[in-house]
N, CA, C and O atoms as a GROMACS GRO file, in nm:
protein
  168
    1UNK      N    1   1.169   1.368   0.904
    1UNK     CA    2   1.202   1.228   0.911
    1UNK      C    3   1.092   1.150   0.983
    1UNK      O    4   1.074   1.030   0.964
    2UNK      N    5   1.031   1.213   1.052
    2UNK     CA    6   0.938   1.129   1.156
    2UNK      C    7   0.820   1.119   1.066
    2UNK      O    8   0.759   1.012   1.061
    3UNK      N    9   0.780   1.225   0.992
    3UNK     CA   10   0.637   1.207   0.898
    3UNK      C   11   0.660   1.138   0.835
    3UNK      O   12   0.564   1.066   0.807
    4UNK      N   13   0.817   1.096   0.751
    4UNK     CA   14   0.819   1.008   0.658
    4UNK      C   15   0.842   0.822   0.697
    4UNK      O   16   0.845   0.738   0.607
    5UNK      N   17   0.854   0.797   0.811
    5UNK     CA   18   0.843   0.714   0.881
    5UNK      C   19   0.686   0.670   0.949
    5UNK      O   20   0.644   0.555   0.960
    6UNK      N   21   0.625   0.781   0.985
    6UNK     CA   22   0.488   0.743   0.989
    6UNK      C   23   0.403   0.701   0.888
    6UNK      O   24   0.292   0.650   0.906
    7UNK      N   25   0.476   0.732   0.740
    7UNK     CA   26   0.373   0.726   0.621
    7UNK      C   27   0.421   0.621   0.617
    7UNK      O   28   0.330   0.538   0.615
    8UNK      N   29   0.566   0.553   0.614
    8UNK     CA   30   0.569   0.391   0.609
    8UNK      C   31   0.494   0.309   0.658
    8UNK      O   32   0.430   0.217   0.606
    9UNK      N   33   0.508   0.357   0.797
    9UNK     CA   34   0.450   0.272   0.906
    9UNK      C   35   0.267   0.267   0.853
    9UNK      O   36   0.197   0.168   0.876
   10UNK      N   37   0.229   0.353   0.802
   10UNK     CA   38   0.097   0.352   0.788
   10UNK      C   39   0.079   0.256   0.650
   10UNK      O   40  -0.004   0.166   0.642
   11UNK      N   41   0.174   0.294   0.544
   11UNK     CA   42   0.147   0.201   0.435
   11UNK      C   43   0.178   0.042   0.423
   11UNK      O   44   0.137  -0.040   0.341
   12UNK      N   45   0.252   0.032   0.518
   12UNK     CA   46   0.279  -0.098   0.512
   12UNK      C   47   0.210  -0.189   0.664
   12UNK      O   48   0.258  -0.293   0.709
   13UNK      N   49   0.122  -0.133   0.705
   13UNK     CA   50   0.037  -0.187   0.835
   13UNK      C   51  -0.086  -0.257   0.768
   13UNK      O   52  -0.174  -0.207   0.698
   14UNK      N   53  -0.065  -0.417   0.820
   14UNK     CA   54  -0.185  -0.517   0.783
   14UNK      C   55  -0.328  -0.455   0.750
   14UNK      O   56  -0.393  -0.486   0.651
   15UNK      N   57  -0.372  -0.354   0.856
   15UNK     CA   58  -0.500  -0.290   0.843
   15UNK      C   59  -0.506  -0.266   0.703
   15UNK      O   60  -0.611  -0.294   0.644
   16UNK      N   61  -0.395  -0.210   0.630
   16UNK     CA   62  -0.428  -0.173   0.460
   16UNK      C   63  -0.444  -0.222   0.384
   16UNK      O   64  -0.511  -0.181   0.289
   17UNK      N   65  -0.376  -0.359   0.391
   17UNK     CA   66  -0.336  -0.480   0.370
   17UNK      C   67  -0.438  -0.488   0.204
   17UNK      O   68  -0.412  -0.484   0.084
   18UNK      N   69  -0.614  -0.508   0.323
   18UNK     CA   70  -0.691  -0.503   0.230
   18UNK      C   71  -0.767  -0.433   0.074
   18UNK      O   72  -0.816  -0.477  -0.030
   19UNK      N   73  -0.730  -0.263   0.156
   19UNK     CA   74  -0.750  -0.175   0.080
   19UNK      C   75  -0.640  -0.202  -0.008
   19UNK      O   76  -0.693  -0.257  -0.104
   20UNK      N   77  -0.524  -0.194  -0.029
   20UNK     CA   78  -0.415  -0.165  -0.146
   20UNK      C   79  -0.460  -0.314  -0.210
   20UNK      O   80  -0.504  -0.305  -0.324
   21UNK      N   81  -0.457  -0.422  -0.167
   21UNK     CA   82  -0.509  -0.506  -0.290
   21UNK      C   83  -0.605  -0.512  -0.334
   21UNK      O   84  -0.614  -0.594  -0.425
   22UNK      N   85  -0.723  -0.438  -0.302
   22UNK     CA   86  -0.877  -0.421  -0.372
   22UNK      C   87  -0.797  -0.284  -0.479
   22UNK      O   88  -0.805  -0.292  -0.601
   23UNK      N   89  -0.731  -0.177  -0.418
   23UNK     CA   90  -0.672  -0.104  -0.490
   23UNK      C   91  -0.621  -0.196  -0.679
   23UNK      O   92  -0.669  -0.230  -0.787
   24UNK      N   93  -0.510  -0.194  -0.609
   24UNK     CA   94  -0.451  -0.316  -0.716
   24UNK      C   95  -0.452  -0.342  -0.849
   24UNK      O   96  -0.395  -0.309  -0.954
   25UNK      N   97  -0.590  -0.458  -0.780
   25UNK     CA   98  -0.673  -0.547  -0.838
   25UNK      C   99  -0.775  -0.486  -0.943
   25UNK      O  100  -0.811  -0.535  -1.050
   26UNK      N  101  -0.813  -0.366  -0.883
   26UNK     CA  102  -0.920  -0.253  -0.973
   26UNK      C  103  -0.897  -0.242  -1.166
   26UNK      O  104  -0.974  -0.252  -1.261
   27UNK      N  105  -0.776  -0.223  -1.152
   27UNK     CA  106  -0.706  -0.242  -1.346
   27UNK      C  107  -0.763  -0.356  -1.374
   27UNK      O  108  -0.857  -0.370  -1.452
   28UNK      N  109  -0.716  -0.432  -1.318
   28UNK     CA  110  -0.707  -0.533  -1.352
   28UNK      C  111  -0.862  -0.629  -1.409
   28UNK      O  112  -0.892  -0.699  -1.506
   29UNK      N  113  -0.938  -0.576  -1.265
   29UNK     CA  114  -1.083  -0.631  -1.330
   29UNK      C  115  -1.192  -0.541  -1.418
   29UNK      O  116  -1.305  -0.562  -1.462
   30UNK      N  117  -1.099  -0.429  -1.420
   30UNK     CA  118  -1.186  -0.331  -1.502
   30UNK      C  119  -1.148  -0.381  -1.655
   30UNK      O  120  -1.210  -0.321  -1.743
   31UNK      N  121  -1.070  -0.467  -1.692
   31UNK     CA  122  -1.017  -0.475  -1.830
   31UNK      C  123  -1.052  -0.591  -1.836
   31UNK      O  124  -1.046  -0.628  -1.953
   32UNK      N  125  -1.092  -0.682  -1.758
   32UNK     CA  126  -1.176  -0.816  -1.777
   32UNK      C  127  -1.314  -0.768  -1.803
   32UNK      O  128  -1.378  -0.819  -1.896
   33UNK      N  129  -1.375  -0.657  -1.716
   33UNK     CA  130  -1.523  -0.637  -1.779
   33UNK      C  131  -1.522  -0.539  -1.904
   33UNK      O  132  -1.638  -0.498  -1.918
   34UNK      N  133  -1.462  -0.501  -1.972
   34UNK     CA  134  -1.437  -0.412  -2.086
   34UNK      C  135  -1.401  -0.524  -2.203
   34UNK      O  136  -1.437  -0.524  -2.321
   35UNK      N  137  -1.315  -0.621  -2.130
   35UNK     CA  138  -1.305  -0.763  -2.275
   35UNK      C  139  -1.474  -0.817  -2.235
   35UNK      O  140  -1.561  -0.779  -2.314
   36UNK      N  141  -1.497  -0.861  -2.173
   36UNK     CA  142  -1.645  -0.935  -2.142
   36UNK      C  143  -1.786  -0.861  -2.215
   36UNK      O  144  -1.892  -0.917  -2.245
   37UNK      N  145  -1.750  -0.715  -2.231
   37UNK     CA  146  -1.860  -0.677  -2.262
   37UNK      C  147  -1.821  -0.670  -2.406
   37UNK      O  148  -1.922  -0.672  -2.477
   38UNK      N  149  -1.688  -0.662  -2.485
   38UNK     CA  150  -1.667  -0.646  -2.602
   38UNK      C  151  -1.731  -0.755  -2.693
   38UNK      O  152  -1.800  -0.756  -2.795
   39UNK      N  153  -1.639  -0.905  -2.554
   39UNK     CA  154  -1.729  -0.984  -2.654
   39UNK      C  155  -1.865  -1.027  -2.653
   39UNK      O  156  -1.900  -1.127  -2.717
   40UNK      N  157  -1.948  -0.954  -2.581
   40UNK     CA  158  -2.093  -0.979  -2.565
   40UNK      C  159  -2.124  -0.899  -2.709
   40UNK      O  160  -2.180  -0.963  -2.798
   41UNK      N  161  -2.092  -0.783  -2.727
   41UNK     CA  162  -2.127  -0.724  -2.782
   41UNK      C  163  -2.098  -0.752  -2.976
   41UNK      O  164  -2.165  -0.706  -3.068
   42UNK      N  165  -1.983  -0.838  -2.984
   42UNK     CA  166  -1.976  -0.882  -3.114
   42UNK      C  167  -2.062  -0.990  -3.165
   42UNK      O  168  -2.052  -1.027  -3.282
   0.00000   0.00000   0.00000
């Protein structure tokens, strides 16, 4: 119970804050540069 309370406490602490939305965000801009290069490329 206590490890699984520390992994909360760790995932949901501001410090990560940053990392999980650069996380995220990663799909997301990887499929904007995969349309961008498609249409460069047509």
């Amino acid at each position: 119970m206590v490890i699984f309370l520390g992994i909360v406490v760790w995932a949901y602490s501001s410090k990560r804050k940053a990392s999980f939305d650069a996380t995220a965000q990663s799909p997301i801009d990887d499929d904007d540069s995969v349309k961008a290069k498609e249409k460069k490329d047509v």
